[in-house]
C-alpha positions as CSV (number, residue, x, y, z in Angstrom):
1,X,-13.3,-15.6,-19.0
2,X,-11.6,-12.6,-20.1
3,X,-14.1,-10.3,-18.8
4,X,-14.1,-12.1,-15.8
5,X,-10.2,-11.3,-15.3
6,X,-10.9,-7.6,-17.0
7,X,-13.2,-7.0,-13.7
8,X,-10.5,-8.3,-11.3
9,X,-7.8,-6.5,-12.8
10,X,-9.6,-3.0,-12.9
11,X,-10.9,-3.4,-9.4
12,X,-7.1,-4.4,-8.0
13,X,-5.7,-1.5,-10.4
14,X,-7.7,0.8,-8.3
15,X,-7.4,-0.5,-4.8
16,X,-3.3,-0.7,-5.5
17,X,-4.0,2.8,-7.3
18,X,0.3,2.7,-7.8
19,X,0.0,6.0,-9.6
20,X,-0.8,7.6,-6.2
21,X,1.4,5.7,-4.4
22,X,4.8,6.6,-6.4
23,X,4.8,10.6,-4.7
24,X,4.8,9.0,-1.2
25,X,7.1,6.6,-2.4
26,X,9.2,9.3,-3.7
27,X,9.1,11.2,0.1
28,X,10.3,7.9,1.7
29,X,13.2,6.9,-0.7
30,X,14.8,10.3,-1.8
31,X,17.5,10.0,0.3
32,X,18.6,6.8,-1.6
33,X,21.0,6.0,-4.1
34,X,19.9,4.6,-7.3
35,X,21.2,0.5,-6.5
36,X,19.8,1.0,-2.5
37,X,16.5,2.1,-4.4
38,X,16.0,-1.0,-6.6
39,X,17.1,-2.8,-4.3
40,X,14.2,-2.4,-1.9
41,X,11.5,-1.9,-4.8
42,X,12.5,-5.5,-5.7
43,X,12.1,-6.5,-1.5
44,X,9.5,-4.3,-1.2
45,X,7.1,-6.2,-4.0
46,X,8.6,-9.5,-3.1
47,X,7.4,-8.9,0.5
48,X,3.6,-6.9,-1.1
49,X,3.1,-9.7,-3.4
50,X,3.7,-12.7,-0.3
51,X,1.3,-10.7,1.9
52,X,-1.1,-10.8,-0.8
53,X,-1.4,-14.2,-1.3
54,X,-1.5,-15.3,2.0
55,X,-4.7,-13.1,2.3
56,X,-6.0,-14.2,-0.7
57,X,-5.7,-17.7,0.3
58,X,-6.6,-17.7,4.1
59,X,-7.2,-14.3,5.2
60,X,-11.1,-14.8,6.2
61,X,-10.6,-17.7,7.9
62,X,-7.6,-16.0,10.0
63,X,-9.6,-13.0,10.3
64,X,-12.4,-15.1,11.9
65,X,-10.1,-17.1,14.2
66,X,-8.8,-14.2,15.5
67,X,-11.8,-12.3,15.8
68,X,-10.5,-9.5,13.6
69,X,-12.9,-7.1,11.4
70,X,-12.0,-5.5,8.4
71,X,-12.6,-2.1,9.6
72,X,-10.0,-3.4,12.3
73,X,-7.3,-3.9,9.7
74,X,-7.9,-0.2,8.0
75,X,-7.9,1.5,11.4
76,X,-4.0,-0.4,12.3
77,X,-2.7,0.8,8.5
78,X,-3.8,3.8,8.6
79,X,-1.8,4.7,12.0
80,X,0.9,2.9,10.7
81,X,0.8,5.4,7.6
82,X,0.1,8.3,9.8
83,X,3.2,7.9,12.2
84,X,5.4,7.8,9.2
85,X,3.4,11.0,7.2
86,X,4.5,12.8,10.6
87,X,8.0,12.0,10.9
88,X,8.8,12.9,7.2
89,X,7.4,15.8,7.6
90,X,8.9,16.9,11.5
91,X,12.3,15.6,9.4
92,X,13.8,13.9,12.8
93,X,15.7,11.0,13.3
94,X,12.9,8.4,12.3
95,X,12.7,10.2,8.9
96,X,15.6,9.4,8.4
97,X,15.5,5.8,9.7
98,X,12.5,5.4,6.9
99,X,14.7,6.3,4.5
100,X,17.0,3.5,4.8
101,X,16.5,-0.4,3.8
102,X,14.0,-1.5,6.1
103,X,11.4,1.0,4.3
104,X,11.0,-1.6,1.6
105,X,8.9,-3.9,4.5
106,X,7.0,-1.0,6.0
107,X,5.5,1.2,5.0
108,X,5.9,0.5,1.5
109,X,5.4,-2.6,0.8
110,X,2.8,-3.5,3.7
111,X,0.4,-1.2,4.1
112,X,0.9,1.0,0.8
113,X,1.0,-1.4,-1.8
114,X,-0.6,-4.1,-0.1
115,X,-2.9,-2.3,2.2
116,X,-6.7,-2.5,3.3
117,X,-7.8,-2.0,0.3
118,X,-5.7,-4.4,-2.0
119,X,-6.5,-7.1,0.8
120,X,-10.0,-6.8,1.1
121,X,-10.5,-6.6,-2.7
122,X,-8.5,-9.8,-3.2
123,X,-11.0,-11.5,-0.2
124,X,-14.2,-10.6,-1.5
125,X,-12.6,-11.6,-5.2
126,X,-12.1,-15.2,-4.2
127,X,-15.8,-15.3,-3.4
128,X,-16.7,-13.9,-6.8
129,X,-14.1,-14.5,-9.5
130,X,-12.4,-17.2,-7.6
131,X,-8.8,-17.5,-6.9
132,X,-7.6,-18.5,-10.6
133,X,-9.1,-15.2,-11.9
134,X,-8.1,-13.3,-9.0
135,X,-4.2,-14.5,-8.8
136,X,-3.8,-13.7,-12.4
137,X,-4.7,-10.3,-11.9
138,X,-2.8,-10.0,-8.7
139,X,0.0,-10.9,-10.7
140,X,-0.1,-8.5,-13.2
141,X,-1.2,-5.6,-11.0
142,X,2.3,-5.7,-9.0
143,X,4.5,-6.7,-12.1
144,X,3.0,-3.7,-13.4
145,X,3.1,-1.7,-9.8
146,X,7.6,-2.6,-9.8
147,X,7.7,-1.4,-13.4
148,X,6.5,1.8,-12.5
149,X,8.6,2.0,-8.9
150,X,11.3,0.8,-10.7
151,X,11.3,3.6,-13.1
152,X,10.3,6.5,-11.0
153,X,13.8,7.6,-10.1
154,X,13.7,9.4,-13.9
155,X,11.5,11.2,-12.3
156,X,13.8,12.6,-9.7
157,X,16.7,13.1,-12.2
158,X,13.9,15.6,-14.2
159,X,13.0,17.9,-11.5
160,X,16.5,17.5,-9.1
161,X,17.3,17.9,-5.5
162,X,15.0,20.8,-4.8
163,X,12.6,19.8,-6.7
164,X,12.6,16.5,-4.5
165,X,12.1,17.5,-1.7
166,X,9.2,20.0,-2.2
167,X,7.6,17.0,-3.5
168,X,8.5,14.6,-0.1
169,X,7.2,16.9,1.8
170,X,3.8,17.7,-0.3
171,X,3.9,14.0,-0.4
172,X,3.9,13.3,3.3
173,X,0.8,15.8,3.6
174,X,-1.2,13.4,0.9
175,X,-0.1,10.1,3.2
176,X,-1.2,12.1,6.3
177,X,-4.1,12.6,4.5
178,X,-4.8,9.2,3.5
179,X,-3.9,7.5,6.7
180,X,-6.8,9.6,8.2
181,X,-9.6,8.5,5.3
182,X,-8.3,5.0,6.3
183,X,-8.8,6.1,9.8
184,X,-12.3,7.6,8.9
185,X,-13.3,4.5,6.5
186,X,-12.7,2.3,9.9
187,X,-14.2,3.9,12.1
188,X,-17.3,4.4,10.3
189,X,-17.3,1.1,9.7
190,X,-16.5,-0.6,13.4
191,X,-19.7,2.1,14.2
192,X,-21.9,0.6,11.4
193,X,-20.8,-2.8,13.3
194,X,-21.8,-2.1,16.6
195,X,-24.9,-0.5,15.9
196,X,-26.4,-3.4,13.4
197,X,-25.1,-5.7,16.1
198,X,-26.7,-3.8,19.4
């Protein structure tokens, strides 16, 4: 049993991959005060963790109603992820509008923490592990994903102001870069589909 939960832990743990995430968190919260900042970490996982489970419970058979694809789901994130990589980096008005409360929804909590990834691991996980198995390593995968958001404005105090925003904006390029491999991934994928399926 142990092993069993080992395996869906370590395949979440990498799909979340929080590590990652915390410099593009960093780009969307530095213009926060430390209270505003906890605030929407504990929103933002609240909101990432409800997401979850309503995929892991019924997010094939919506998918199917609805006569959505996977690679459908990764193509929406990642141009949800790439509109917000550009306006962080062009530093207009809606960079600044991401920077307030309403960042802890999108795009932090859905689709950065729970993304394509996180989603379709938990799916194919209830099919394999089941959904005992699979909850309990949700669970500790995003108590362990708010310890480290919770903690990363000691970062910030370490490498101040400047040092801040160098990394926001080196940050931004990485989630540009990532909403395109999303991109990519989907579009390979809706291709793959159409040519089995023709």
């Amino acid at each position: 049993m142990f092993s069993t939960f080992l395996t869906g832990f370590t395949a979440q743990f990498v799909a979340l991959d929080i590590i990652g995430a915390v410099p593009i968190y960093f780009s969307l919260t530095h213009n926060m005060e430390d209270h505003t900042r906890n605030v929407m970490v504990n929103k933002s996982m609240l909101v990432a963790l409800a997401v979850a489970l309503v995929f892991m419970l019924i997010g094939l058979q919506v998918f199917k109603f609805m006569g959505i694809e996977l690679f459908d789901f990764k193509m929406a994130g990642g141009l949800v992820l790439l509109l917000i990589a550009l306006s962080e980096l062009a530093g207009g008005p809606e960079a600044e509008k991401n920077s307030s409360g309403s960042t802890g929804i999108v795009p932090i909590a859905v689709p950065l923490i729970s993304g394509p990834g996180v989603l379709t691991t938990l799916i194919l996980q209830v099919s394999t592990i089941g959904y005992l198995m699979t909850f309990l390593a949700l669970i500790l995968n995003y108590f362990l994903a708010w310890i480290v958001l919770r903690h990363s404005n000691k970062v910030k105090s370490l490498i101040g102001k400047d040092g801040t925003l160098i990394i926001s904006k080196i940050a931004a390029l990485l989630l540009a870069a990532y909403s395109l491999a999303m991109l990519r991934s989907g579009i390979f994928e809706a291709i793959s589909f159409w040519k089995t399926s023709n």
